[in-house]
PAZAPA-4460 file (N, C-alpha, C; in steps of 0.05 Angstrom, whole numbers, plus 32768, in hexadecimal, padded with zeros to 4 digits):
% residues 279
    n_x    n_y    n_z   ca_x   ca_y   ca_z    c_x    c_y    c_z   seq   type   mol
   7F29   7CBE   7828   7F39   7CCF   7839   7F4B   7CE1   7829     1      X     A
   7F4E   7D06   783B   7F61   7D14   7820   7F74   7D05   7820     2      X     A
   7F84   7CFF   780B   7FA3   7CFB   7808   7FB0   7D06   781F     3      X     A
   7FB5   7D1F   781C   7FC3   7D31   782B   7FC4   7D1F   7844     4      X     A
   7FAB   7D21   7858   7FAB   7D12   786A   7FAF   7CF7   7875     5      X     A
   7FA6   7CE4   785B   7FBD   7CCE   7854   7FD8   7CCD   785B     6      X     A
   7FE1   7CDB   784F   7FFD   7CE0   784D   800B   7CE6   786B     7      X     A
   7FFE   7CF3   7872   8003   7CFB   7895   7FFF   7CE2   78A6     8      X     A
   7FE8   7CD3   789E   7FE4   7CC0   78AC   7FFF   7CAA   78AF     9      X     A
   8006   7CA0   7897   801B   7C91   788A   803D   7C9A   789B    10      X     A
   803C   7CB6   7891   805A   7CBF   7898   805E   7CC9   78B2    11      X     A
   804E   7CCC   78C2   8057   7CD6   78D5   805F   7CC4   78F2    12      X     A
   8051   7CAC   78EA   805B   7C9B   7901   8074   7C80   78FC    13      X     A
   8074   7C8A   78D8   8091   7C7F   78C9   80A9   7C91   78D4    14      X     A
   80AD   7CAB   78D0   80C2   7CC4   78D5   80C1   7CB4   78FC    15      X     A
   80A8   7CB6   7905   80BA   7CAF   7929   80C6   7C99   792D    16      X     A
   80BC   7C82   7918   80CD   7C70   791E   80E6   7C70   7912    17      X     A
   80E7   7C76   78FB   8101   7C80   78F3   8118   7C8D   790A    18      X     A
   810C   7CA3   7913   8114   7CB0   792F   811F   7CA2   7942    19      X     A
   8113   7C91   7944   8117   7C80   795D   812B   7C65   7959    20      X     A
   8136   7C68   793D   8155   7C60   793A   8175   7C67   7946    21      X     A
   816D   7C7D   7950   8188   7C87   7959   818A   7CA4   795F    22      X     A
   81A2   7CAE   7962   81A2   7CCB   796D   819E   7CD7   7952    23      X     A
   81B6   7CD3   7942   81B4   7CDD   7927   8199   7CE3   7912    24      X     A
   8192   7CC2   7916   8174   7CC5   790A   815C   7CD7   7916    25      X     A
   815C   7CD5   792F   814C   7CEA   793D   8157   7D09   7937    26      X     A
   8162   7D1A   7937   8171   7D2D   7928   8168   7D31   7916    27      X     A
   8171   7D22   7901   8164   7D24   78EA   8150   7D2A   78E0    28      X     A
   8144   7D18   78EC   8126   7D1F   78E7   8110   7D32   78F4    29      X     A
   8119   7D38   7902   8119   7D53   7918   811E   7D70   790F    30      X     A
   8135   7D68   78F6   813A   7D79   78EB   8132   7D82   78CC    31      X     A
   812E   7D71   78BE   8123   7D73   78AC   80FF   7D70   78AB    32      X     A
   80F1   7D69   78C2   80DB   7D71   78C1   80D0   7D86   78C2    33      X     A
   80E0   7D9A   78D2   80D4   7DB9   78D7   80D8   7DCC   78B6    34      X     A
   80EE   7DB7   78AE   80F7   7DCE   788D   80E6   7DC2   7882    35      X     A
   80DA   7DA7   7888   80C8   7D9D   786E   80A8   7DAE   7876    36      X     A
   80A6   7DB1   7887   8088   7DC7   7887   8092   7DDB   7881    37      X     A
   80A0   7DEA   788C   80A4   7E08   787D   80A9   7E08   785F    38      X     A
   80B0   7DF0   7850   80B2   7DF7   7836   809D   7DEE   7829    39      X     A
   808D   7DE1   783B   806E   7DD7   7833   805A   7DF4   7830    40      X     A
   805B   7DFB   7848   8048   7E0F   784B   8055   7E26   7834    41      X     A
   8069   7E2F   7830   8072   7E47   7816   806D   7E3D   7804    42      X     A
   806C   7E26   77FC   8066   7E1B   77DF   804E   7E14   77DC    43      X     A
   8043   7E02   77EB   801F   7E01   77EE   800C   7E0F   77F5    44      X     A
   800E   7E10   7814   7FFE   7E12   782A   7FF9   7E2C   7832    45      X     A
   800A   7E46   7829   8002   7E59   781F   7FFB   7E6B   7807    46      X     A
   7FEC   7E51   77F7   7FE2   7E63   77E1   7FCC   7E48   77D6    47      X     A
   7FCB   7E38   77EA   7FA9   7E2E   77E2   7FAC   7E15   77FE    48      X     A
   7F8F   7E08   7804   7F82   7E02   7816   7F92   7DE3   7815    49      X     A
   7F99   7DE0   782D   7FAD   7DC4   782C   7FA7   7DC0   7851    50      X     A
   7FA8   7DA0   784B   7F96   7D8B   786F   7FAE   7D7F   7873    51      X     A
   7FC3   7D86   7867   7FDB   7D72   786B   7FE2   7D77   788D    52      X     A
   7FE0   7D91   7892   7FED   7D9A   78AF   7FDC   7D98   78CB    53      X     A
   7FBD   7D94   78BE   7FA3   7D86   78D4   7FA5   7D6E   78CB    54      X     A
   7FAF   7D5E   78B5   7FAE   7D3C   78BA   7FCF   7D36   78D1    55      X     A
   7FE3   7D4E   78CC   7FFB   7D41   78DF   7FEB   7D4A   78F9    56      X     A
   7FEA   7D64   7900   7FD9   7D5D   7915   7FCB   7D52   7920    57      X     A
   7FBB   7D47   791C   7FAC   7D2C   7925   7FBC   7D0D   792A    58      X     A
   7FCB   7D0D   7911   7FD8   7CF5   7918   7FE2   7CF5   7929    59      X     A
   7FF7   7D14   7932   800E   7D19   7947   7FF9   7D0B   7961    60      X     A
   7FE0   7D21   7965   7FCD   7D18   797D   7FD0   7CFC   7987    61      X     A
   7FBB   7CF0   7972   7FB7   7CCE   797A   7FD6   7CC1   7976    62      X     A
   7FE6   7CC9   796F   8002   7CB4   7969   800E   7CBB   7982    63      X     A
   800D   7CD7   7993   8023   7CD5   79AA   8011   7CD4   79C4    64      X     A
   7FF0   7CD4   79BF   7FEA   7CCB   79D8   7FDE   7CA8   79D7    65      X     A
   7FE9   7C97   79C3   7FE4   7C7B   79C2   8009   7C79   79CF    66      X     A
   8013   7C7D   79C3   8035   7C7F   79CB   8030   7C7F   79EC    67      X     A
   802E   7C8D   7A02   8024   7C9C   7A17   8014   7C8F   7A23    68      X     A
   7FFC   7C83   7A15   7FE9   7C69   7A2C   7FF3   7C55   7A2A    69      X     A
   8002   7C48   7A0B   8005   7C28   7A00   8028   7C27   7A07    70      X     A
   802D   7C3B   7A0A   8055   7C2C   7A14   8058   7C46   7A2D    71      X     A
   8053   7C55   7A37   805B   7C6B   7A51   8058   7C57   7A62    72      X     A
   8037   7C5E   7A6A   8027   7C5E   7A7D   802E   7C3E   7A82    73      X     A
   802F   7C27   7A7A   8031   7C07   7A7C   8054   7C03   7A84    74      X     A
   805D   7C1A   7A8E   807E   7C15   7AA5   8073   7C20   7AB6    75      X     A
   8056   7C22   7AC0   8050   7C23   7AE1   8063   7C36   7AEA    76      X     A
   806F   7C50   7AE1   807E   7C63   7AF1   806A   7C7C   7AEE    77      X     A
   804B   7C7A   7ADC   8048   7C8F   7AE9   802F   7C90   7AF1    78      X     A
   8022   7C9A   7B0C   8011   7C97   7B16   7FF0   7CA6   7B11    79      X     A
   7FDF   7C9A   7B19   7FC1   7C9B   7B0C   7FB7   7CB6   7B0A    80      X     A
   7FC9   7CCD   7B1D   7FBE   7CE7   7B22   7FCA   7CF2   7B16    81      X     A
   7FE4   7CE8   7B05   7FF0   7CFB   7AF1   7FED   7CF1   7AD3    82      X     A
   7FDF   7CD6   7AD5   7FD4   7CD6   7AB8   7FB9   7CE7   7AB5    83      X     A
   7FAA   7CE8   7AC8   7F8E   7CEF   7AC4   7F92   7D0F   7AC1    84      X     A
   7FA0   7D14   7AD9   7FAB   7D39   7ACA   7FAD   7D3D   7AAF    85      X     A
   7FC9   7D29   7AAC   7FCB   7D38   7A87   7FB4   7D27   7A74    86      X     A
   7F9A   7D21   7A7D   7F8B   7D1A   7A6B   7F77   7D34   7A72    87      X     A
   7F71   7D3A   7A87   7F66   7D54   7A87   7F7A   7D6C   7A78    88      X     A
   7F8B   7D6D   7A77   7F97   7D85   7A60   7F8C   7D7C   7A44    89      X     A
   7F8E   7D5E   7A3A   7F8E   7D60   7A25   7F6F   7D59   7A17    90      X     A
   7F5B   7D57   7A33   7F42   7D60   7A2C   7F3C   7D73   7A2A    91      X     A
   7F44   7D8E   7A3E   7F41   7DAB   7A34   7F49   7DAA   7A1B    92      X     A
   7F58   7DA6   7A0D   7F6C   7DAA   79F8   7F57   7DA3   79DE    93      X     A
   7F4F   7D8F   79E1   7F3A   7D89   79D0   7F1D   7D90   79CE    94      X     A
   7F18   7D9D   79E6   7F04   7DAC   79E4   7F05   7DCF   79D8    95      X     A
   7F16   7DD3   79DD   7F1F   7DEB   79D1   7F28   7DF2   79B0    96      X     A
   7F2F   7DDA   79AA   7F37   7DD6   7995   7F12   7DD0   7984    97      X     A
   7F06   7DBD   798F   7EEC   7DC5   797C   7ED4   7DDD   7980    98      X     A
   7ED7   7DEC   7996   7ED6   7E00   79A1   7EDE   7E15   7980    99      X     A
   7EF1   7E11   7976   7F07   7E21   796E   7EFC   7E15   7952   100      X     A
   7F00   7E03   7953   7EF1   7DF9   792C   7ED0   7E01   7927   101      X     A
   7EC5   7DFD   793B   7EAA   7E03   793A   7E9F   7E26   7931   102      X     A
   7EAE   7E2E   7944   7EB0   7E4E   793E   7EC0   7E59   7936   103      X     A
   7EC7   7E4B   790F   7ED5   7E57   7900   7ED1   7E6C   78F3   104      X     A
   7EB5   7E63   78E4   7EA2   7E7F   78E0   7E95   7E98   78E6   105      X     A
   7EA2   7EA9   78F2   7E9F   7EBF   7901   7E7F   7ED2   78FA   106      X     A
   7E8B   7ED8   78DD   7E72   7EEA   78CA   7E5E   7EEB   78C5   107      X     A
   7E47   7EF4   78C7   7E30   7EEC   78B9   7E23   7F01   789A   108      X     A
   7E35   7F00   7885   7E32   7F0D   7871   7E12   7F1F   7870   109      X     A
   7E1B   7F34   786F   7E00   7F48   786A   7DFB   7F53   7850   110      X     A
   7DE7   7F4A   783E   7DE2   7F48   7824   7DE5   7F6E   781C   111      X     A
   7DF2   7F74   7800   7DF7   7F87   7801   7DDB   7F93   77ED   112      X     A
   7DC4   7FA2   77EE   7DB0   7FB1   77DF   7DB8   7FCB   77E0   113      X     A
   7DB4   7FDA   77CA   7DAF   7FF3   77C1   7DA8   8003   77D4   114      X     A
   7D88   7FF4   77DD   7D84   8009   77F9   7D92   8018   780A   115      X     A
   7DA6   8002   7813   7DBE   8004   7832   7DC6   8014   782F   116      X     A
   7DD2   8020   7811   7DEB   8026   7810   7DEA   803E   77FD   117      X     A
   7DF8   8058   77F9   7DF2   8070   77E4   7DFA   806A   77CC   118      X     A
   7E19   805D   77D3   7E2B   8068   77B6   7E3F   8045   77C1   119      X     A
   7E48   8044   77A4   7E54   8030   77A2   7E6B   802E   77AE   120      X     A
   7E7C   8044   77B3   7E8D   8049   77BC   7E8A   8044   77DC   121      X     A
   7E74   8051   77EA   7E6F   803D   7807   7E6A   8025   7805   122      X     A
   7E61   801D   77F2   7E59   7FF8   77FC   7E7D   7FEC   7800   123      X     A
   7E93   7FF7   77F4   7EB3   7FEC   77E6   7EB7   7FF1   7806   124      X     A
   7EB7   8004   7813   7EC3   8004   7834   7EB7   7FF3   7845   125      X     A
   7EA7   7FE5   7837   7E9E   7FCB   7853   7E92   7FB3   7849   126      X     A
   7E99   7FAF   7829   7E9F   7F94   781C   7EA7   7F8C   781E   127      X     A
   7EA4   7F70   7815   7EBB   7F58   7811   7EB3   7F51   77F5   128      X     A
   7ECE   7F59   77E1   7EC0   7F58   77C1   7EBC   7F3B   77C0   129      X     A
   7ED1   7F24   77CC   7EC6   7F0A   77CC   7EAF   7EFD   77C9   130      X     A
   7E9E   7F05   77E4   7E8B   7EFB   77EF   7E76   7F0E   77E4   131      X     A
   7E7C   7F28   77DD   7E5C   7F37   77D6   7E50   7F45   77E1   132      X     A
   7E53   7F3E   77FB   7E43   7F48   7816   7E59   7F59   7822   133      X     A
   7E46   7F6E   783D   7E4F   7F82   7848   7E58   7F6C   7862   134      X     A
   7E6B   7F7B   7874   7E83   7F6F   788A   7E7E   7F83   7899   135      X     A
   7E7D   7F7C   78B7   7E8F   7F92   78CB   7EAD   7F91   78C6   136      X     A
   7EB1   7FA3   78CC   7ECD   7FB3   78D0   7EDC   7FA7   78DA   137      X     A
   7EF9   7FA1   78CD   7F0A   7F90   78E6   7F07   7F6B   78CE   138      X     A
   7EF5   7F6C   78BC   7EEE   7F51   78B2   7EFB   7F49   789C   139      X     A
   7F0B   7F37   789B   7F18   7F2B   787F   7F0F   7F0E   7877   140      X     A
   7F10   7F10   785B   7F0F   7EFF   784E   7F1E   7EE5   784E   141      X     A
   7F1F   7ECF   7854   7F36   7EB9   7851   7F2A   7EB5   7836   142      X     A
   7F4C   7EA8   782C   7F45   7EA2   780F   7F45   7E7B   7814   143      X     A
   7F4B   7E7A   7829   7F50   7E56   782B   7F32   7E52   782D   144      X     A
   7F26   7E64   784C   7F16   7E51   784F   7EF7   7E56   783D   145      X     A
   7F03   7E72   7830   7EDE   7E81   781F   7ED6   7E8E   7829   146      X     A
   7ED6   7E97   7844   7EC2   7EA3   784A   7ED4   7EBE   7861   147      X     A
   7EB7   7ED1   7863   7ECB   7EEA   7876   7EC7   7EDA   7898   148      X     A
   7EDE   7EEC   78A9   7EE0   7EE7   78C1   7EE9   7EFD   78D0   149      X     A
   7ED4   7F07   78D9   7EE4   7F23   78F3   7EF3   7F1C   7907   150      X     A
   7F05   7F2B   78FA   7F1F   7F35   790E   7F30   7F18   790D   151      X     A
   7F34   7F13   78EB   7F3C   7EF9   78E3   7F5C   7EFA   78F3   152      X     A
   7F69   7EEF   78FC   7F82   7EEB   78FF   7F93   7EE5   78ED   153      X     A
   7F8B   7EC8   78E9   7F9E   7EB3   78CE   7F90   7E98   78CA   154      X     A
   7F91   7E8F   78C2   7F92   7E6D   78B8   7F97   7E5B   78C4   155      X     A
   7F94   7E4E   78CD   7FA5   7E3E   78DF   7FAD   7E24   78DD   156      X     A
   7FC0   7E20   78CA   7FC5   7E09   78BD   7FC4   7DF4   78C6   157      X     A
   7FC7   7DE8   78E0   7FCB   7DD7   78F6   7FAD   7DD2   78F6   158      X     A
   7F9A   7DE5   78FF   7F83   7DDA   7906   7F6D   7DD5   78EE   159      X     A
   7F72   7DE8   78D7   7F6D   7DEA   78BB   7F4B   7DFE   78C4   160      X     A
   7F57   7E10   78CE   7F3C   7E27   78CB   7F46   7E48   78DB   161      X     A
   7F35   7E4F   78CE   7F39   7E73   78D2   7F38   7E72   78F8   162      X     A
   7F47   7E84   78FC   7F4A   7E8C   7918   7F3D   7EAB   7913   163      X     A
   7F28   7EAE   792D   7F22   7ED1   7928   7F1C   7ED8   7940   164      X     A
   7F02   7EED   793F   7EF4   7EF2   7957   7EE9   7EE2   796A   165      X     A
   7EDE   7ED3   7959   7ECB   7EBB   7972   7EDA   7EA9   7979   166      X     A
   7EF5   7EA0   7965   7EFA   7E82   7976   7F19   7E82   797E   167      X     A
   7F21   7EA3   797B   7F37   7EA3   7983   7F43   7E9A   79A1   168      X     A
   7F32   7EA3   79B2   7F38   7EAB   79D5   7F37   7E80   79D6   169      X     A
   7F26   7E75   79C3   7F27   7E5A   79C7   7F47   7E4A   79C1   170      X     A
   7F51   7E58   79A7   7F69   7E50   799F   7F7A   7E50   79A4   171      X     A
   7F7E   7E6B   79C6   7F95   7E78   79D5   7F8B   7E52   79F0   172      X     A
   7F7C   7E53   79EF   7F72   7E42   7A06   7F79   7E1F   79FD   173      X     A
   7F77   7E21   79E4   7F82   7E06   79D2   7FA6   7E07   79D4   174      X     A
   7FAC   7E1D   79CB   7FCB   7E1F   79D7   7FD3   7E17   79F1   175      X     A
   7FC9   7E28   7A03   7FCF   7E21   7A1A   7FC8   7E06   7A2B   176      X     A
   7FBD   7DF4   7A22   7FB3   7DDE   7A27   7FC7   7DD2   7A16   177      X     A
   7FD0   7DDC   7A03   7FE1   7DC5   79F5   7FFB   7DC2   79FE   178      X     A
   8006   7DDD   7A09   8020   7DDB   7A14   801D   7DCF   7A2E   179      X     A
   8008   7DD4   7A45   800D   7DC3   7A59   800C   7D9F   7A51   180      X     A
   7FF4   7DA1   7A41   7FFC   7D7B   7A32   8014   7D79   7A2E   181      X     A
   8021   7D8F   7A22   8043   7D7C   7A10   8059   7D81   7A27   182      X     A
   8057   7D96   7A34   806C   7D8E   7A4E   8066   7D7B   7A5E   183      X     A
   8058   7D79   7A65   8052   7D69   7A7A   804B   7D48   7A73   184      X     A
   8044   7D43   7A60   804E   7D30   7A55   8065   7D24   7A45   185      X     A
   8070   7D34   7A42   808D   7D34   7A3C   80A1   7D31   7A53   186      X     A
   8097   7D38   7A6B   80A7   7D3A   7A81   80A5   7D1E   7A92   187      X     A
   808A   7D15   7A90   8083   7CF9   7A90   8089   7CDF   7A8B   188      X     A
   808F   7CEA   7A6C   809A   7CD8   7A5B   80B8   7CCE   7A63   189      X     A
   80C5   7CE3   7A66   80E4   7CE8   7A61   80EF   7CE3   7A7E   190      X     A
   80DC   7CE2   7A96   80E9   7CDB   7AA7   80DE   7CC2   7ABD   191      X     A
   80D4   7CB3   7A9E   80C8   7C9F   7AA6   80DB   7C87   7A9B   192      X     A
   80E7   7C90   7A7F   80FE   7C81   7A69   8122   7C87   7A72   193      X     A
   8120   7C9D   7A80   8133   7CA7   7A85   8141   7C9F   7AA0   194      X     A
   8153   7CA7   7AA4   8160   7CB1   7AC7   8156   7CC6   7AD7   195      X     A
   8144   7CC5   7AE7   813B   7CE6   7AE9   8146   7CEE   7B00   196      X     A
   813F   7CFD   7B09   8156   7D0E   7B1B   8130   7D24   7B25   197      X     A
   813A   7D2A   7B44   8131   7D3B   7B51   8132   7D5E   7B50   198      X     A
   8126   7D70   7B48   8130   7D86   7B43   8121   7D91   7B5C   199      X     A
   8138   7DA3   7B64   8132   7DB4   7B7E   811A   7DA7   7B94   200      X     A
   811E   7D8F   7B95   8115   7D81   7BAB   80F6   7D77   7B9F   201      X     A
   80EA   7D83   7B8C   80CC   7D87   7B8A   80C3   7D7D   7B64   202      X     A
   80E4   7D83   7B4E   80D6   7D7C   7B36   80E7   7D6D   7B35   203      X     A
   80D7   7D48   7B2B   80E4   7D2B   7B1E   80F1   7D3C   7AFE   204      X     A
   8104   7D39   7AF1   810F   7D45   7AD6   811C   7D33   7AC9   205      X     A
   8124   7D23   7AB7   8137   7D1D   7AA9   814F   7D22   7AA9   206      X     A
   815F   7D10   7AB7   817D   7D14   7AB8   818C   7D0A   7AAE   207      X     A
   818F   7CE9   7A9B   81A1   7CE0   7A8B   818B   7CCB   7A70   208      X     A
   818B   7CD5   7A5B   8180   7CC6   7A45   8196   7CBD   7A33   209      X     A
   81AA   7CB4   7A3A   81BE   7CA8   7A28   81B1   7C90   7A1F   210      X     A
   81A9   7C80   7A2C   81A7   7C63   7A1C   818B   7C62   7A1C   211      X     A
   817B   7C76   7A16   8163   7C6D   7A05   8159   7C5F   79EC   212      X     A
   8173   7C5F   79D9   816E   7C54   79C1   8178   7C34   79C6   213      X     A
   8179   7C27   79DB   817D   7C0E   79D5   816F   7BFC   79DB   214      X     A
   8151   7C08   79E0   8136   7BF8   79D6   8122   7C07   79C5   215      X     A
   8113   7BF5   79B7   8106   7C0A   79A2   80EC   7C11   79AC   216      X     A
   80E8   7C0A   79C1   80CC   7C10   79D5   80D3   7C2C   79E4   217      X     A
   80E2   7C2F   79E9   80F0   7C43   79FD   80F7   7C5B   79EB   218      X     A
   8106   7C53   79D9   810E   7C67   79BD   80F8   7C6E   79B3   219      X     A
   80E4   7C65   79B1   80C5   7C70   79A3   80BD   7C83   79BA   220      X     A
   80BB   7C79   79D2   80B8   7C89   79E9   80C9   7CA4   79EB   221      X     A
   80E2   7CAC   79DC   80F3   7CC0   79E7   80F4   7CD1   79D0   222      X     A
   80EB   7CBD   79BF   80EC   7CCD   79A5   80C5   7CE1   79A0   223      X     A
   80BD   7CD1   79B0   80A4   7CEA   79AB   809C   7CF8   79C4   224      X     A
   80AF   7CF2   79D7   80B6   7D10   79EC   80C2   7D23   79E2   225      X     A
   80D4   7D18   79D3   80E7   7D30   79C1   80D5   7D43   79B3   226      X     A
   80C9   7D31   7998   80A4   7D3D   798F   809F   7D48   7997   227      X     A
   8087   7D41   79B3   8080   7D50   79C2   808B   7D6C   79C6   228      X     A
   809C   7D72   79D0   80B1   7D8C   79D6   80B8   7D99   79C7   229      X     A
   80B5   7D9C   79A5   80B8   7D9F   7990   809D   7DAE   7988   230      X     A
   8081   7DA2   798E   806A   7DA8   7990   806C   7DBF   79A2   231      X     A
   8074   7DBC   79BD   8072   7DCC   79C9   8080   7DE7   79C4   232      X     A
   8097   7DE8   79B9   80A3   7DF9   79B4   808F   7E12   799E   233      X     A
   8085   7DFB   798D   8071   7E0F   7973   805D   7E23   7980   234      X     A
   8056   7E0E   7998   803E   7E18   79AD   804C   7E2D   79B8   235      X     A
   805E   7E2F   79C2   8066   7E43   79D3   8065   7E63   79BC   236      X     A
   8073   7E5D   79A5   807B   7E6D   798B   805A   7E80   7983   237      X     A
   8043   7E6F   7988   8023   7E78   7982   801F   7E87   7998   238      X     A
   8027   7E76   79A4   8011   7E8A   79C1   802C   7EA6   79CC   239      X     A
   8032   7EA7   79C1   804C   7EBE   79C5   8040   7ED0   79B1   240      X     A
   8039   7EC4   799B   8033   7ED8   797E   8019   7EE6   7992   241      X     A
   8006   7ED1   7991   7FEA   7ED7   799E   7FED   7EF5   79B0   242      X     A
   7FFB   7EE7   79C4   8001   7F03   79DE   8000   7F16   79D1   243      X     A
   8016   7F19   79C1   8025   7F2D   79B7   8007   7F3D   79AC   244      X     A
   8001   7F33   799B   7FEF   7F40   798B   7FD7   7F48   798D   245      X     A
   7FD2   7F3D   79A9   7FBD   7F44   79BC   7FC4   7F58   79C5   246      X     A
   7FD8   7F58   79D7   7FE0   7F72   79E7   7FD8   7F87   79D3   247      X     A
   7FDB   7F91   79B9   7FDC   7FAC   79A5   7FC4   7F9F   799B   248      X     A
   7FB3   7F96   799A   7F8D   7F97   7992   7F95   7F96   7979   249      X     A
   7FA5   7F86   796B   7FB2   7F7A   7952   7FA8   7F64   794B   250      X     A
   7F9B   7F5C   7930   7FA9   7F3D   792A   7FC0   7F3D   791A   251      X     A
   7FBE   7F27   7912   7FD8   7F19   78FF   7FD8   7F27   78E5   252      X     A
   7FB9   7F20   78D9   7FB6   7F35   78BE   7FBD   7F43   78BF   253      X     A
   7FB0   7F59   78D5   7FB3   7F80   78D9   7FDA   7F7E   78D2   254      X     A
   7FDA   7F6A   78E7   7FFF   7F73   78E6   8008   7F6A   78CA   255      X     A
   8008   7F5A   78C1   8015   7F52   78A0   8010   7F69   7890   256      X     A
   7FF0   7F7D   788F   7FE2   7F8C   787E   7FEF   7FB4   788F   257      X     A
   8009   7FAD   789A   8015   7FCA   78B1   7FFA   7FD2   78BA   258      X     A
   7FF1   7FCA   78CB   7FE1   7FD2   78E0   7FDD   7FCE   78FD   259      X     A
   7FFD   7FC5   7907   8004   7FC4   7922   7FF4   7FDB   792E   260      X     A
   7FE2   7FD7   793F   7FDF   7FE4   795D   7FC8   7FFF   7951   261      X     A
   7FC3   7FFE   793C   7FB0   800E   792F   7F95   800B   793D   262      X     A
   7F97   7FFC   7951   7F70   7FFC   795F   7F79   7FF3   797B   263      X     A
   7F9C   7FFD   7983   7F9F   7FF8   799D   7F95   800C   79B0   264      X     A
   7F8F   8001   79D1   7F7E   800F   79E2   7F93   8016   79FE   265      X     A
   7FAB   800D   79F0   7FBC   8005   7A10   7FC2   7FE1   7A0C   266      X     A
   7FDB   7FDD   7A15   7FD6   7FC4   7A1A   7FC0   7FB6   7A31   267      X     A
   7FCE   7FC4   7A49   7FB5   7FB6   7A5A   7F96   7FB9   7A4F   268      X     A
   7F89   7FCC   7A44   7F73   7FC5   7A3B   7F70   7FB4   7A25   269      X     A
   7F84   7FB1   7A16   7F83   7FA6   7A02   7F77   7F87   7A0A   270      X     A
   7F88   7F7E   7A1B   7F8E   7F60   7A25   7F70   7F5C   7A30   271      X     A
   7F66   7F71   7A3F   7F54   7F6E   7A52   7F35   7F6C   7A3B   272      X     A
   7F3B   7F7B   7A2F   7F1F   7F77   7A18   7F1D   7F6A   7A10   273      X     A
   7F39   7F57   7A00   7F3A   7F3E   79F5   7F23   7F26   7A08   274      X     A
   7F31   7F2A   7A22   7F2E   7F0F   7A27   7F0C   7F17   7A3B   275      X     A
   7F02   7F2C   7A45   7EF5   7F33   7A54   7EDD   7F44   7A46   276      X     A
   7EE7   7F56   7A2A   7ED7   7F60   7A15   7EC9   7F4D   7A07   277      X     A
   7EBA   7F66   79FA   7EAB   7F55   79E1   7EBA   7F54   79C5   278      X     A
   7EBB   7F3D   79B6   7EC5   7F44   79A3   7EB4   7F4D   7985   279      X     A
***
C-alpha cells in the first residue's frame, strides 16, 4: 500500500477521536487540519504527484458512513425512508465519482509526420512538446498525470485525476451529490444526538448540543457531523468555482494562464453548451 495512503488510513480516524475529547480538542483539530493541507499541497502536492488527499478521502468516505450505520442509525430516531434517501445521494455520488475517474483521459494523441504539417513552426501551435503529438485546441498537458486533456481544468487532488472535457459535467454531478450527502446527513446526525427543535413547522434542526461530549459514542457522532459540514463547506467552495467558470466558457487553467472569458458566448449560452453542448 502507498505510504501516503497509509498514513491517511492511520491518522485520520486518530485526529476524530482525538476530536471527540472535548470542545477544545475538537477546535483544534478542526483547525489545524485545513492549515495542515494547505501547507501540504504548497510544499508537495503542487509540484509533484501525491495520493495523500485520495487516501483521506476515502478514509473520510468509509470512516463517516461506518460512524452513520454502526452508532446513528442503532438510536432508532431515524427512519427507513430517510436512511435509504441518503444512501441514494451517496450512490449517485459514487457513481459519478467513477464516472469521473474513468474519463480522465480526454485525448487521443495524433502522431505528428512531416506530411501533416509545412513548417515546423505550425506543428509548435498545436503541440504538446511533452507528449510529441498534435492536440486540439483548448488541450493541456498535466504534468502530474503525463498525459494531455482538453479543456483540462485542474488536478484534482481529492480524487487524484485530471478534470476536463469529458468528465467534468460528471464532477459538477459528484459535487452535488456530495453536498446533498453531507447536509443531510449531518442534519440526521445532529438531531438525532442533539435537542432538536422544529423549524417553521416542517424542518426537525438542532437546537441544544451542549452535552455531547459526555459520552464518547455520541462525541464520535457530533464530532463527524461537524466533519461532515466542513466537507461540505469545500463542496460548496468547488461547485461555486465550477459555476463561475462555466458561466464565461473558462476553465481554471485558461484563468491562471489570463484568459478569463476569451471563448465566452454569453453567459446563458455559455451554461447552456456546457451542460446541453458538445464538448
Amino acid at each position: 500500500m502507498d505510504l501516503e495512503i497509509a498514513g491517511a488510513f492511520c491518522f485520520m480516524p486518530l485526529l476524530m477521536v482525538i476530536a471527540a475529547q472535548g470542545w477544545a480538542w475538537m477546535i483544534c483539530v478542526f483547525v489545524c487540519l485545513p492549515l495542515f493541507f494547505i501547507i501540504y499541497y504548497y510544499k508537495i502536492a503542487s509540484k509533484s504527484r501525491t495520493r495523500l488527499f485520495f487516501g483521506w478521502s476515502l478514509v473520510s468516505f468509509f470512516f463517516l458512513l461506518a460512524i452513520f450505520e454502526l452508532e446513528v442509525v442503532p438510536y432508532l430516531e431515524i427512519l427507513f425512508i430517510e436512511n435509504f434517501v441518503l444512501m441514494c445521494f451517496v450512490a449517485c455520488m459514487c457513481l459519478c465519482v467513477f464516472f469521473v475517474k474513468s474519463n480522465s483521459q480526454t485525448t487521443l494523441p495524433i502522431a505528428i509526420t512531416s506530411d501533416r504539417y509545412e513548417s515546423k513552426s505550425e506543428i509548435k501551435k498545436i503541440r504538446c512538446e511533452a507528449c510529441a503529438c498534435a492536440q486540439p485546441s483548448r488541450t493541456y498537458h498535466c504534468e502530474l498525470c503525463g498525459f494531455c486533456v482538453h479543456k483540462r481544468d485542474h488536478h484534482s487532488i481529492w480524487l487524484d485525476t485530471c478534470i476536463g472535457s469529458k468528465n467534468q459535467k460528471y464532477f459538477m454531478g459528484a459535487l452535488i451529490a456530495l453536498l446533498l450527502s453531507c447536509f443531510y446527513s449531518s442534519n440526521l446526525t445532529l438531531t438525532t444526538i442533539c435537542h432538536p427543535t422544529l423549524l417553521g413547522g416542517i424542518l426537525l434542526v438542532p437546537d441544544d448540543c451542549s452535552d455531547v461530549f459526555g459520552d464518547i459514542h455520541i462525541s464520535i457522532c457530533f464530532v463527524s457531523a461537524v466533519y461532515t459540514l466542513m466537507i461540505a463547506a469545500l463542496g460548496i467552495f468547488l461547485l461555486s468555482q465550477q459555476f463561475w467558470l462555466i458561466s464565461h466558457n473558462t476553465t481554471f487553467q485558461e484563468w491562471k494562464q489570463g484568459q478569463m472569458g476569451l471563448y465566452s458566448n454569453g453567459c446563458f449560452r455559455n451554461v447552456w453548451e456546457f451542460f446541453c453542448g458538445y464538448t
